[in-house]
KELUM-570204 format. One record per residue: residue number from 0; x, y, z of N, C-alpha, C in turn; chain; residue in one letter. Coordinates in nm, 2 decimals. Layout:
[NUM [X Y Z] [X Y Z] [X Y Z] "A" "A"]
...
REM end
This chain:
[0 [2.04 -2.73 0.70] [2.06 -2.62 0.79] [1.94 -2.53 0.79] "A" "X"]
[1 [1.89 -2.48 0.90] [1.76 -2.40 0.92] [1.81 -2.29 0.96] "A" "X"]
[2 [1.78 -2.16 0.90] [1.76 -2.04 0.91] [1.66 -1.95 1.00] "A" "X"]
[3 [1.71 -1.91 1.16] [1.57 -1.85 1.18] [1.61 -1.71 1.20] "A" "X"]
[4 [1.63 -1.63 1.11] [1.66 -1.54 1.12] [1.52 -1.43 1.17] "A" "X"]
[5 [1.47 -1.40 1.27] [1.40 -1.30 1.33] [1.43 -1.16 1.24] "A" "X"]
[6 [1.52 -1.10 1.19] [1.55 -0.98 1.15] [1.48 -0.91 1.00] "A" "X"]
[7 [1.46 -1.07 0.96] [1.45 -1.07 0.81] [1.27 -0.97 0.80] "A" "X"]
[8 [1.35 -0.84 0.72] [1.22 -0.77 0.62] [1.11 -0.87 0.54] "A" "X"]
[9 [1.00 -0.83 0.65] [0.85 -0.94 0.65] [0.79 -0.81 0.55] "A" "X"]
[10 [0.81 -0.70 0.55] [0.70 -0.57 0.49] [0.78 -0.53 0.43] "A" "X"]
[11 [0.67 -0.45 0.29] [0.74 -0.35 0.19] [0.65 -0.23 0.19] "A" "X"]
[12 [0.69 -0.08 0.21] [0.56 -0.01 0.18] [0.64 0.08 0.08] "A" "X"]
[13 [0.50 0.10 -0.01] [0.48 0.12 -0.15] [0.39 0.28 -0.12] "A" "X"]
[14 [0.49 0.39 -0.16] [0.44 0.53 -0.18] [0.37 0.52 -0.35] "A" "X"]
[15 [0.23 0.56 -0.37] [0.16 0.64 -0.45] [0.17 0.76 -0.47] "A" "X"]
[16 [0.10 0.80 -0.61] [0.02 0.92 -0.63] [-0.06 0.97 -0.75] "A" "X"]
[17 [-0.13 1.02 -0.74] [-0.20 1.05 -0.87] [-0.32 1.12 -0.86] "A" "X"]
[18 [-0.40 1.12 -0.99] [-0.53 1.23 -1.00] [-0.64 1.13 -0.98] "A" "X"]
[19 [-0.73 1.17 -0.84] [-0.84 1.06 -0.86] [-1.00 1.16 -0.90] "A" "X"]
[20 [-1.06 1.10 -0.89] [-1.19 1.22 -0.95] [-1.31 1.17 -0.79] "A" "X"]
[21 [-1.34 1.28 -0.78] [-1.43 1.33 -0.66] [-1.56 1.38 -0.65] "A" "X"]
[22 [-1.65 1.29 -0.67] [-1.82 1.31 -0.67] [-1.81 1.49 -0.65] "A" "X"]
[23 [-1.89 1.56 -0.74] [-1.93 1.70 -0.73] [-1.79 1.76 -0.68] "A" "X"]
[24 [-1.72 1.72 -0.68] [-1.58 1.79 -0.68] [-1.47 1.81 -0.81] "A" "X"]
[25 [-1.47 1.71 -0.89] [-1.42 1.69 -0.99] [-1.29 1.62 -0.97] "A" "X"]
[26 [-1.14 1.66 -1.04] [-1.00 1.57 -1.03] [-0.98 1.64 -0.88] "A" "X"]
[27 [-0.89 1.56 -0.82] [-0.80 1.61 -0.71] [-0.68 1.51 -0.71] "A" "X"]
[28 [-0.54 1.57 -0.62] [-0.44 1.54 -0.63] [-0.45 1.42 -0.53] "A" "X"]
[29 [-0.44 1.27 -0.51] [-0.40 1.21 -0.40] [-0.25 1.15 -0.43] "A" "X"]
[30 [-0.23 1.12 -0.23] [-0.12 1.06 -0.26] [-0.09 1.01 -0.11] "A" "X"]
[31 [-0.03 0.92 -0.09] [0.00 0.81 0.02] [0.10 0.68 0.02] "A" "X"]
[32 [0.08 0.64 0.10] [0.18 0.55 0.12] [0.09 0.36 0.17] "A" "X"]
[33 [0.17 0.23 0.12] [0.05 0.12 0.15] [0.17 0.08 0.17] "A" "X"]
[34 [0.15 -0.01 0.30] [0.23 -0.10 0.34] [0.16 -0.22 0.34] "A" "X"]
[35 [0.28 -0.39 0.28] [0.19 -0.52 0.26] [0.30 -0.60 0.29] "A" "X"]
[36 [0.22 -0.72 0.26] [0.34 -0.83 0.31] [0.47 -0.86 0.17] "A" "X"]
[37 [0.57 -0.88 0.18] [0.70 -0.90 0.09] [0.65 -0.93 -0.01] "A" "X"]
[38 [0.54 -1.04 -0.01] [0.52 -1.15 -0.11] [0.40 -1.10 -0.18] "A" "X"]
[39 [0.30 -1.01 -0.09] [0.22 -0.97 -0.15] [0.20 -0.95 -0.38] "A" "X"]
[40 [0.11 -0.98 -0.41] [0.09 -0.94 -0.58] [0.08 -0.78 -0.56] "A" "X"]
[41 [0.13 -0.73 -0.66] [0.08 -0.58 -0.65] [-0.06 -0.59 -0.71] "A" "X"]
[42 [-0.12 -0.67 -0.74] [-0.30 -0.67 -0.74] [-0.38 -0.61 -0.56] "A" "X"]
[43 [-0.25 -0.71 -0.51] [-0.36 -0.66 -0.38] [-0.28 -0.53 -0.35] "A" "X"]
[44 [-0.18 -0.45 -0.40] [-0.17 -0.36 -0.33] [-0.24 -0.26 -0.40] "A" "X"]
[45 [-0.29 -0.27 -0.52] [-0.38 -0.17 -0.56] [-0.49 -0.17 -0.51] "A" "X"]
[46 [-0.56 -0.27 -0.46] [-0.69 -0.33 -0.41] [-0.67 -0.23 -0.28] "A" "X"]
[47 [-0.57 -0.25 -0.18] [-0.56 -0.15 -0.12] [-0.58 -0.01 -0.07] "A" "X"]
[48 [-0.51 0.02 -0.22] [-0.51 0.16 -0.18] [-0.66 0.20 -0.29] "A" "X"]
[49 [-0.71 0.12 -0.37] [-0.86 0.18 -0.42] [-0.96 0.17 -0.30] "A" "X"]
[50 [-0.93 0.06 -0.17] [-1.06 0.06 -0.06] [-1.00 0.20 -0.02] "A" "X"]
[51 [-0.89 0.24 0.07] [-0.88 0.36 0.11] [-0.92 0.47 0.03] "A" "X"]
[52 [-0.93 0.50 -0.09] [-0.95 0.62 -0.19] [-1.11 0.58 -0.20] "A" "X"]
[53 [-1.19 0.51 -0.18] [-1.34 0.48 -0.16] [-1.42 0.48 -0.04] "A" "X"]
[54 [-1.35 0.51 0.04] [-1.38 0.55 0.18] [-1.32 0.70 0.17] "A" "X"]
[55 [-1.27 0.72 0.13] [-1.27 0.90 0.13] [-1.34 0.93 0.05] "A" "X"]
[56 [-1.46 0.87 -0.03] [-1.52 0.92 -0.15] [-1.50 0.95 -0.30] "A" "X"]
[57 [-1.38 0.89 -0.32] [-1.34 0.90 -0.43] [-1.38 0.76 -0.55] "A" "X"]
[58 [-1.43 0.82 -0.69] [-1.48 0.70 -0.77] [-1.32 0.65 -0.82] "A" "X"]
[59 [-1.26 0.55 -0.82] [-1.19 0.40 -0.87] [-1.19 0.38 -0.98] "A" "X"]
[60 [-1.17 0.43 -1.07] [-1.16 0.34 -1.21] [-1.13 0.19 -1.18] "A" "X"]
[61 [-1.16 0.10 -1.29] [-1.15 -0.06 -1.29] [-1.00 -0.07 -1.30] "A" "X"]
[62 [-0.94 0.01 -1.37] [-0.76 0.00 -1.42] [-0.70 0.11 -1.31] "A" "X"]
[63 [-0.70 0.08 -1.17] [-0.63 0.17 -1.15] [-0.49 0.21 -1.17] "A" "X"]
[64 [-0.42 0.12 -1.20] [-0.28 0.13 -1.23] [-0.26 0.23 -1.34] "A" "X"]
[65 [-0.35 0.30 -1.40] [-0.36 0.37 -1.50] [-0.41 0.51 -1.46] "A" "X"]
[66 [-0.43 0.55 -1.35] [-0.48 0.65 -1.28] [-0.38 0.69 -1.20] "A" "X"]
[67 [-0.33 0.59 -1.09] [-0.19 0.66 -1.01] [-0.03 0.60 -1.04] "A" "X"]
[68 [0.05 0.65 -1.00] [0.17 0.57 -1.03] [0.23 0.57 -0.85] "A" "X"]
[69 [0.23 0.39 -0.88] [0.28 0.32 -0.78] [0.43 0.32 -0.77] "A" "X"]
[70 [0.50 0.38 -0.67] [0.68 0.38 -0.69] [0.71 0.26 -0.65] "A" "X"]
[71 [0.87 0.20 -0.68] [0.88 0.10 -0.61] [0.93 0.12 -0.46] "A" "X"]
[72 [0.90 -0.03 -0.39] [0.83 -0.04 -0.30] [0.99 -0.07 -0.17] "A" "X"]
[73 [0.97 0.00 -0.05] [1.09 0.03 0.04] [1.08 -0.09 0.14] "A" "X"]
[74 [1.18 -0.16 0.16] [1.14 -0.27 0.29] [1.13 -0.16 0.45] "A" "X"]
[75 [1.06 -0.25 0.51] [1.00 -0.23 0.61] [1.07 -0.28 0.73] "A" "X"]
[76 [1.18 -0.20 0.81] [1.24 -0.29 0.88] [1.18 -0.33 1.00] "A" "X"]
[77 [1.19 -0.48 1.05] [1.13 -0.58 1.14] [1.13 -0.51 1.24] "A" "X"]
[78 [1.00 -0.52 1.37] [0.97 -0.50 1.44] [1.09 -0.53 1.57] "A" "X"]
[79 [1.11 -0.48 1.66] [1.22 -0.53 1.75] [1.11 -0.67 1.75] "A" "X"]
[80 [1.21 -0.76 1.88] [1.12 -0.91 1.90] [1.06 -0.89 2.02] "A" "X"]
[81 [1.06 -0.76 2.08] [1.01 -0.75 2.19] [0.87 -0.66 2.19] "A" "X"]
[82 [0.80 -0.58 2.09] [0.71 -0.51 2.01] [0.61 -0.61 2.00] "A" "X"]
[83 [0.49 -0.54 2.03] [0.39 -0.64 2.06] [0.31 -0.53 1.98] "A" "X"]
[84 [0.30 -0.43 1.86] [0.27 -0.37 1.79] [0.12 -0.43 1.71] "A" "X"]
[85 [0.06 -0.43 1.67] [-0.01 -0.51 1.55] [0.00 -0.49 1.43] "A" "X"]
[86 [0.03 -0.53 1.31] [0.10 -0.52 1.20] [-0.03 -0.59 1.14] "A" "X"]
[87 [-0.04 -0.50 0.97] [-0.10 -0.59 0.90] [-0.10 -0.70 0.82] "A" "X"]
[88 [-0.18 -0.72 0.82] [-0.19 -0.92 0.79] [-0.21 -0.90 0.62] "A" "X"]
REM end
């Protein structure tokens, strides 16, 4: 029996937050939200959200997991089938 179920939660997005440190600014508060695919590792979702916090200028520690706290992660309900949206890969 084949399942095609269209409906099925393809995304999970994963709310953050935490103290990142800021060239000539010092600690500041961040916090956000990363949406990834179901299956995704939570490696790449930190990978994630350290490119976003490095494009705002902020330095990354190598352990970020140890810097912000990642909540667990909310499904993402499917796109209608008729949404021609573009979603992350």
């Amino acid at each position: 029996m084949n399942s095609t179920n269209n409906g099925v939660h393809r995304e999970i997005t994963h709310h953050w937050f935490g103290w990142v440190t800021v060239p000539g600014q010092g600690p500041a508060w961040a916090r956000g939200h990363v949406t990834v695919p179901l299956c995704a590792p939570r490696e790449q979702t930190y990978r994630l959200i350290a490119a976003w916090l490095r494009e705002r200028g902020c330095t990354v520690p190598a352990d970020l997991s140890q810097a912000i706290t990642l909540l667990p992660g909310q499904l993402t309900p499917a796109p209608p089938a008729d949404d021609t949206t573009p979603r992350s890969a």
